[in-house]
C-alpha positions in Angstrom: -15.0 -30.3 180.4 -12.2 -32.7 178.8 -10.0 -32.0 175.9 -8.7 -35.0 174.2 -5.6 -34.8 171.4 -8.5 -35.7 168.6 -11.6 -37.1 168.0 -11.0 -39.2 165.0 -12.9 -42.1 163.2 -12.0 -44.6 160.0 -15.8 -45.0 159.2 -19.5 -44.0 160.2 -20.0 -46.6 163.5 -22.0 -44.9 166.6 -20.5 -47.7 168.2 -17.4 -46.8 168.1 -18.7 -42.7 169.3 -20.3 -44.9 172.6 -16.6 -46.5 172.7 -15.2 -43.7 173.1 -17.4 -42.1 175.7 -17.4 -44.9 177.7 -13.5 -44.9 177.5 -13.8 -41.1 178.4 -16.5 -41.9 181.5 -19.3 -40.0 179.7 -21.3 -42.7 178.1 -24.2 -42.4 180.5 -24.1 -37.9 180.3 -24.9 -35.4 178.0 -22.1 -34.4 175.7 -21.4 -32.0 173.4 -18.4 -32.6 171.0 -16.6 -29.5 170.0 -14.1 -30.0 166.2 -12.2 -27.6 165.2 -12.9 -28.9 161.3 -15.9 -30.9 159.9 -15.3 -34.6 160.5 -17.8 -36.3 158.6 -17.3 -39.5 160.2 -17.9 -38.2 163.7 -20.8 -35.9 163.1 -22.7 -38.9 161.1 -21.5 -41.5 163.8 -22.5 -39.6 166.5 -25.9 -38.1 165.3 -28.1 -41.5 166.5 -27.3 -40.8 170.0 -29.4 -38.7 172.0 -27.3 -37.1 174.4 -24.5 -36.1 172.0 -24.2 -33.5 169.9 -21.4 -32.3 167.7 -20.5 -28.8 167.1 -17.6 -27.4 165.5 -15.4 -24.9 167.0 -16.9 -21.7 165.3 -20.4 -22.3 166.1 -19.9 -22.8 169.6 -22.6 -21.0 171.8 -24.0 -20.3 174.9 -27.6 -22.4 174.1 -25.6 -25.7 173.4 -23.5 -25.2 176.0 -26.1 -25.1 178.4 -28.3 -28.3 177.4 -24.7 -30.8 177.8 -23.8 -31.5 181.1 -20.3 -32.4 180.0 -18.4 -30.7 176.9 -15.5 -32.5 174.7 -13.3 -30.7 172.8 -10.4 -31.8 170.8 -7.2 -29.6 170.9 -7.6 -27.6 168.1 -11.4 -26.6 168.7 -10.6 -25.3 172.1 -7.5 -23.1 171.0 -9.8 -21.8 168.2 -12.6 -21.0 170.8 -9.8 -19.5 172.9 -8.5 -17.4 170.2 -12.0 -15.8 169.3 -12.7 -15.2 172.5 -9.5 -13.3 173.1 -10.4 -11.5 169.8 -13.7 -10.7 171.5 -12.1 -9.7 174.5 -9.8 -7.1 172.9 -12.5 -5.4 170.3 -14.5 -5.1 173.4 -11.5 -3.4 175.8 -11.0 -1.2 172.7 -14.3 1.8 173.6 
């Protein structure tokens, strides 16, 4: 798992997604992108390439999570992930 500041693009180029990866070590692994907000640009950039997927934050589940060997989240995505879980956590303590 990484987390990087963001995940940001000026236009639809895969190769810039493969950049990226390759900057991040995972250009050769299964990855799956988490947002915390739609990003056009990424999702369309990186949708050519096999291995990657992008998600975004609330959609997040087990079955994705699974089929990526490695998972990138930005920031954002992964304190929103934390904060439903922790939401989940506490309806569930509450029996």
């Amino acid at each position: 798992m990484r987390v990087v500041d963001a995940f940001e693009l000026d236009a639809i180029k895969t190769k810039r997604v493969v950049e990226v990866l390759k900057a991040l070590g995972l250009e050769s692994a299964s990855v799956l992108v988490v947002l915390a907000e739609p990003n056009a640009a990424v999702e369309r950039s990186a949708r050519n390439l096999p291995r990657v997927s992008v998600i975004r934050a609330e959609g997040l589940n087990v079955h994705d999570v699974l089929r990526h060997s490695h998972l990138l989240f930005t920031r954002a995505a992964l304190g929103r992930v934390q904060e439903r879980l922790s939401g989940a956590i506490a309806e569930g303590g509450k029996s």
